[in-house]
C-alpha positions as CSV (number, residue, x, y, z in Angstrom):
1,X,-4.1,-2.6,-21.0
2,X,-0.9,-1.2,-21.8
3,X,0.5,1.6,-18.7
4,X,1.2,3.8,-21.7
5,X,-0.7,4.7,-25.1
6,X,0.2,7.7,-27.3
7,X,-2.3,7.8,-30.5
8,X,-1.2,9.8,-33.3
9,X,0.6,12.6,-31.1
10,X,1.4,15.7,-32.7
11,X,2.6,18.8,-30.8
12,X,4.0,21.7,-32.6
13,X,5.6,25.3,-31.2
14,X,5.6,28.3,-32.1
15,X,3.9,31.1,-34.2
16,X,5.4,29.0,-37.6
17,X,4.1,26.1,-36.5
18,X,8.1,24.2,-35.5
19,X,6.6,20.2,-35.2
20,X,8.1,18.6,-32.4
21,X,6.0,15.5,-32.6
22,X,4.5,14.8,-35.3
23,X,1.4,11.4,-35.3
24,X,3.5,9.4,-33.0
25,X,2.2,6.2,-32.1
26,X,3.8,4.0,-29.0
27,X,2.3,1.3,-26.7
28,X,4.5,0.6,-23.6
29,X,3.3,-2.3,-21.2
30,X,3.4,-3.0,-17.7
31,X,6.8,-4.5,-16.1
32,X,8.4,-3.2,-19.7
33,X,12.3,-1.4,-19.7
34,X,11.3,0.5,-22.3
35,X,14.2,2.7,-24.0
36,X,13.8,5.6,-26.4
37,X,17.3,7.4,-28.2
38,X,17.4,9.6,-31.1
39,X,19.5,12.9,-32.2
40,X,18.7,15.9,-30.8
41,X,15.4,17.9,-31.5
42,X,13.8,14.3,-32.3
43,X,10.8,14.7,-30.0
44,X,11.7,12.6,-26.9
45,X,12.0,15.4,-23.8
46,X,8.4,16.6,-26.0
47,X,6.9,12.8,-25.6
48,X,7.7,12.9,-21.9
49,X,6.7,16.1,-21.1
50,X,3.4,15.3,-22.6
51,X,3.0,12.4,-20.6
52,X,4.0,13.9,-17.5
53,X,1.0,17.0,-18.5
54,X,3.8,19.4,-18.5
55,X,2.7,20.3,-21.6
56,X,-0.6,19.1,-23.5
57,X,-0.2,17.9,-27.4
58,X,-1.5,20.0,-30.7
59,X,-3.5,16.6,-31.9
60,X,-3.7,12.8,-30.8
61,X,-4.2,11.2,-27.2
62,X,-1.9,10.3,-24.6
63,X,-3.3,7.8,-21.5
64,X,-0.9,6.7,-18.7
65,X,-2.8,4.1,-16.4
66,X,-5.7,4.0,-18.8
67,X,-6.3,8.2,-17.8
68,X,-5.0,11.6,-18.6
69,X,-2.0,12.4,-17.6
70,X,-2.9,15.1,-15.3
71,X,-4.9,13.4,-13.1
72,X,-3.7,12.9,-9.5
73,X,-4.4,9.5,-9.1
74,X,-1.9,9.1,-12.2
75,X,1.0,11.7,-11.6
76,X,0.8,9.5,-8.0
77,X,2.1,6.2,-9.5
78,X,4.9,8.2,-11.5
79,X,8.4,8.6,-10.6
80,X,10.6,11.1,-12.7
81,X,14.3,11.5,-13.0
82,X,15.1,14.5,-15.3
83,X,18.4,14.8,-17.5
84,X,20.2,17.2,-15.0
85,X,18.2,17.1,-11.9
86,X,19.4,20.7,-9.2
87,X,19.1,20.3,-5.8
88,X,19.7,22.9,-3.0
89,X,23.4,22.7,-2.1
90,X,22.7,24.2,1.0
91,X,20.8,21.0,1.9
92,X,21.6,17.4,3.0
93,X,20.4,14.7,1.0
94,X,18.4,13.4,3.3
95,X,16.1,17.0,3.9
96,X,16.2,16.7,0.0
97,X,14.4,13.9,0.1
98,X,12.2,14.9,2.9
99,X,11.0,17.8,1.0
100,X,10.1,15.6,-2.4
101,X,8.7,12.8,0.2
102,X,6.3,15.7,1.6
103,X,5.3,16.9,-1.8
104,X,4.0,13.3,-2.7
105,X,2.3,13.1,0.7
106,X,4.8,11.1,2.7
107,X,5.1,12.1,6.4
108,X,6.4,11.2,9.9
109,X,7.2,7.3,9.9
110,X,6.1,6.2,6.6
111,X,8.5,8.9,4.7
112,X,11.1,8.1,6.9
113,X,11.1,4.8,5.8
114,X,10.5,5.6,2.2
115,X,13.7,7.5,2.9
116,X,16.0,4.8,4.3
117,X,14.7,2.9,1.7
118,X,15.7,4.8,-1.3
119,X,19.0,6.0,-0.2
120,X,19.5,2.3,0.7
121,X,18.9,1.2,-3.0
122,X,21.6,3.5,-4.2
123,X,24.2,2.7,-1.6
124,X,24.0,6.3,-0.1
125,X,22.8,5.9,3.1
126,X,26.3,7.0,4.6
127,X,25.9,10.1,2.7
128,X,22.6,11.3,4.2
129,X,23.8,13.7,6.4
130,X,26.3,15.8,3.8
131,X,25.2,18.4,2.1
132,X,24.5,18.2,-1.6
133,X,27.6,20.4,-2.5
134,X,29.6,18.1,-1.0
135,X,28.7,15.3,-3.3
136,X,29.8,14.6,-6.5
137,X,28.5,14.5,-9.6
138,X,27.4,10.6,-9.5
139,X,26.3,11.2,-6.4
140,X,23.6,13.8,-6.8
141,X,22.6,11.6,-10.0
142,X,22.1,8.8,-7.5
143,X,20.4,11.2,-5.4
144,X,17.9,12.0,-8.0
145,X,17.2,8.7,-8.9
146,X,16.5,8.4,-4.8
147,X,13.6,11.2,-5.6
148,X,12.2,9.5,-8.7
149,X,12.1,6.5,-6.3
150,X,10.2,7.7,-3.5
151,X,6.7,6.3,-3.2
152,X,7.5,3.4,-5.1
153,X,5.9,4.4,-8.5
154,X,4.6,2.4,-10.8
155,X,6.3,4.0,-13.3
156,X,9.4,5.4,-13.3
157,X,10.8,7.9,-16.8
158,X,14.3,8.1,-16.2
159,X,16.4,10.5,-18.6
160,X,20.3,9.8,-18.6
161,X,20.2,7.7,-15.2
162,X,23.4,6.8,-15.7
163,X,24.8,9.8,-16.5
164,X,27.9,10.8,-14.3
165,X,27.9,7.7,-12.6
166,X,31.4,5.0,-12.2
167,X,31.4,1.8,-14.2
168,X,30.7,-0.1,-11.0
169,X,27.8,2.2,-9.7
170,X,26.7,1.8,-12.9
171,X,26.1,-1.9,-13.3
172,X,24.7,-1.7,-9.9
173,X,21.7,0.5,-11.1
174,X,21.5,-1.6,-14.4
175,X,20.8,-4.3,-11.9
176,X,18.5,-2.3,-9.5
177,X,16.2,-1.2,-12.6
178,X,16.4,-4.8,-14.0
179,X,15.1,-5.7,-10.3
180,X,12.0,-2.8,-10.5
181,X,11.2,-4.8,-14.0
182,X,10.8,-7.8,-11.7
183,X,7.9,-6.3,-9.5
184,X,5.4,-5.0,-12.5
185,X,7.3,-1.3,-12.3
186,X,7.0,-0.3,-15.7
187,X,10.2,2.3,-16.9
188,X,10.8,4.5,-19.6
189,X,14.3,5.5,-20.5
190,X,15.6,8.2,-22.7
191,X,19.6,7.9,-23.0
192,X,22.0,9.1,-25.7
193,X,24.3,5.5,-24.0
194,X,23.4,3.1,-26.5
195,X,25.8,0.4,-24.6
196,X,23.3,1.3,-21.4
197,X,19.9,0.8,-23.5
198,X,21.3,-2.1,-25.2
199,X,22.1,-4.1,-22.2
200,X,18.5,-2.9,-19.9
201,X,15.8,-2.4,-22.4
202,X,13.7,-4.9,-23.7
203,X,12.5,-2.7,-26.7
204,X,13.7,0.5,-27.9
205,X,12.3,3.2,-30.0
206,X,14.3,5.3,-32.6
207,X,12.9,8.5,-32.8
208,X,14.0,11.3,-35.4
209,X,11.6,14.4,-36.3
210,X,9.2,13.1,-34.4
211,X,8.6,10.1,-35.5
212,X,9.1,6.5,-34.6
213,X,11.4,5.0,-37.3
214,X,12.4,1.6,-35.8
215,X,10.7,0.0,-33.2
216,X,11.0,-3.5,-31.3
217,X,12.9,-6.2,-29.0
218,X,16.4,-6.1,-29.2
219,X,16.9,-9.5,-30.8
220,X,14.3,-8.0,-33.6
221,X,16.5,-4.4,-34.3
222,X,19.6,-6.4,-34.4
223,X,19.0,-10.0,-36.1
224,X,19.0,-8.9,-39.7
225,X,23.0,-9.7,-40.1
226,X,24.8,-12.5,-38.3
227,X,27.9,-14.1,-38.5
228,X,28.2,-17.4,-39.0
229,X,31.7,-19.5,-38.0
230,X,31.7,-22.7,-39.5
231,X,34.7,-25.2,-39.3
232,X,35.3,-25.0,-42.7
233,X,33.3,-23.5,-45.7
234,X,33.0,-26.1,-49.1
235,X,31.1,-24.9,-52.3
236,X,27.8,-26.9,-51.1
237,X,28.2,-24.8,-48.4
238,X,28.0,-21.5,-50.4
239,X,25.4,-23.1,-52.7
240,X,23.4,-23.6,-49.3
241,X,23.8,-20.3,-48.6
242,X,22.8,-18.9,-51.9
243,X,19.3,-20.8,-52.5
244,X,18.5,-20.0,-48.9
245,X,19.0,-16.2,-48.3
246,X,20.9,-15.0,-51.6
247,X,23.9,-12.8,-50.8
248,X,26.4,-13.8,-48.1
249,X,30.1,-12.3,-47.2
250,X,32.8,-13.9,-46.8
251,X,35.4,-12.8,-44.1
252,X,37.7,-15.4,-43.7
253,X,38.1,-19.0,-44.1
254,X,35.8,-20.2,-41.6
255,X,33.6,-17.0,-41.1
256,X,30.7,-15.9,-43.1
257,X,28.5,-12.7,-42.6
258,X,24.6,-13.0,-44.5
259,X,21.7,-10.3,-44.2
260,X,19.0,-12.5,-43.0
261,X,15.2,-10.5,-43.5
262,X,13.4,-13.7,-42.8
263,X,13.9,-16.1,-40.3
264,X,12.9,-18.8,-41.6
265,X,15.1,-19.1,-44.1
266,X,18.2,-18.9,-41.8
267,X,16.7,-22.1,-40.0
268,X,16.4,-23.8,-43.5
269,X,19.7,-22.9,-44.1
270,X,20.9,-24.2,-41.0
271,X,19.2,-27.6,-41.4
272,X,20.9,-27.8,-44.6
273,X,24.2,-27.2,-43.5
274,X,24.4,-30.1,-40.5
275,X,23.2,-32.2,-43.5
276,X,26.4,-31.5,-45.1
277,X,28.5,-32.4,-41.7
278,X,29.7,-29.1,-41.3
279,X,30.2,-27.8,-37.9
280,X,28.6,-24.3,-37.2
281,X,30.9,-23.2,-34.4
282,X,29.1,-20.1,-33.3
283,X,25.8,-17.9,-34.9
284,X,26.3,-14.2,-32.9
285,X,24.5,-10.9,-34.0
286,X,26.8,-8.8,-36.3
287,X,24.7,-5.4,-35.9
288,X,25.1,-3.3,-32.6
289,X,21.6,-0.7,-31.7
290,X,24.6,1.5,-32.7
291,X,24.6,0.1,-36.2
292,X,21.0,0.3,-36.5
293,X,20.3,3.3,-34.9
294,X,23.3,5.3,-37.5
295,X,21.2,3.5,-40.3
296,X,17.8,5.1,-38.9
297,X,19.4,8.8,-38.4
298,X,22.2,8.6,-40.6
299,X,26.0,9.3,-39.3
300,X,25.6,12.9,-38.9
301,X,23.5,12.8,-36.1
302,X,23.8,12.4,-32.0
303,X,21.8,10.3,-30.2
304,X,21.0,12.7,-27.6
């Protein structure tokens, strides 16, 4: 059963009836780095909210864990991590944590050692005394993520975790999320850093207007066009090329770029060509998610 399922969700606001969401459909499974971009205003703050039971949807279903999201036994295996988490300045960042750890039922030992654990994880242990105006801005993003930690949830959303953070910090919490992915924790992340979703997620969701508009693995949004370096090209080459998937590019002398829609046909044509004796020295993905997702918004939008 998937941790997440979202059945023709519509919400709308407002008096006129503004649709924020509108029959959105989504599975998300457990163990899954699950990423979701699009401009702003596309629906994807609405989607989480809704699945947090902040806010409850005009039509459809939403089930986290198999049960409504508002249930206590669900909101207790969720972590959340909000675009611009605020935290006291006045306190250190270890009280801030003691006050989230109480909230979700932690006390004495055991929240002390959810504690050392967390700030641990973010490498911020040193740090635990300072207060929160003292830190900077990676540092209270660290210190949210910390928070989001805290019980260790099941599932985790996380909206620009990365945001604010150094290149090395940064890697190191790629790697700490690709380690919760290793013990079943299931996490849902909404980022306007393509680079970032590219390199954790293993599917991502294009959103615009509410609405899903490309979905799948990253090998599926970004295998349509590849580039193709042979060591040299000959006409039976292109002929090759032509009965097998049609139109091609040619970049340079040894370099060829072809829109492949079926895969198959790539392997035929591949099969074909070490007939012929030709060397393919490398096959590499010529589409970015940034390529796709400025196809599936169009070049005038943000991902946000």
């Amino acid at each position: 059963m998937p941790v997440i399922e979202v059945k023709n969700l519509t919400k709308q606001y407002g008096r006129n009836g503004v649709t924020a969401l509108d029959g959105l459909d989504l599975d998300i499974n457990e163990g899954e780095i699950f990423g979701v971009i699009g401009p702003n205003g596309a629906g994807k703050t609405t989607l989480v909210k809704i699945l947090l039971a902040l806010i409850r949807p005009t039509h459809g279903d939403a089930k986290v864990f198999g049960q409504s999201p508002g249930k206590p036994s669900t909101r207790e295996k969720i972590g959340f991590l909000p675009e611009d988490a605020k935290f006291p300045s006045f306190l250190t960042g270890e009280k801030v944590l003691r006050y989230y750890g109480g909230l979700a039922g932690y006390h004495g030992r055991n929240l002390r050692t959810e504690i050392d654990r967390t700030l641990s994880m973010l490498e911020l242990d040193s740090w635990r005394k300072h207060k929160v105006k003292n830190y900077s801005r990676g540092m209270q993003q660290k210190l949210g993520i910390c928070q989001a930690l805290l019980g260790e949830p099941r599932l985790l959303f996380l909206d620009e975790p990365t945001s604010g953070i150094d290149p090395v910090s940064r890697r190191k919490i790629r790697d700490m999320i690709a380690g919760l992915k290793e013990r079943g924790i299931t996490v849902m992340i909404n980022s306007h850093n393509l680079t970032e979703i590219e390199k954790l997620c293993d599917r991502v969701a294009i959103v615009k207007e509410g609405k899903i508009v490309r979905l799948g693995t990253m090998s599926q949004l970004t295998s349509l066009k590849h580039r193709i370096r042979f060591n040299q090209i000959t006409e039976k080459l292109e002929e090759v090329l032509t009965d097998c998937i049609g139109t091609f590019i040619i970049e340079d002398k040894n370099c060829i770029t072809i829109d492949v829609e079926n895969q198959d046909a790539l392997n035929e044509a591949i099969d074909k060509i070490r007939e012929l004796k030709i060397n393919i020295l490398e096959i590499s993905p010529r589409q970015t998610l940034e390529d796709i997702y400025i196809q599936a918004v169009g070049d005038n939008e943000v991902a946000q």
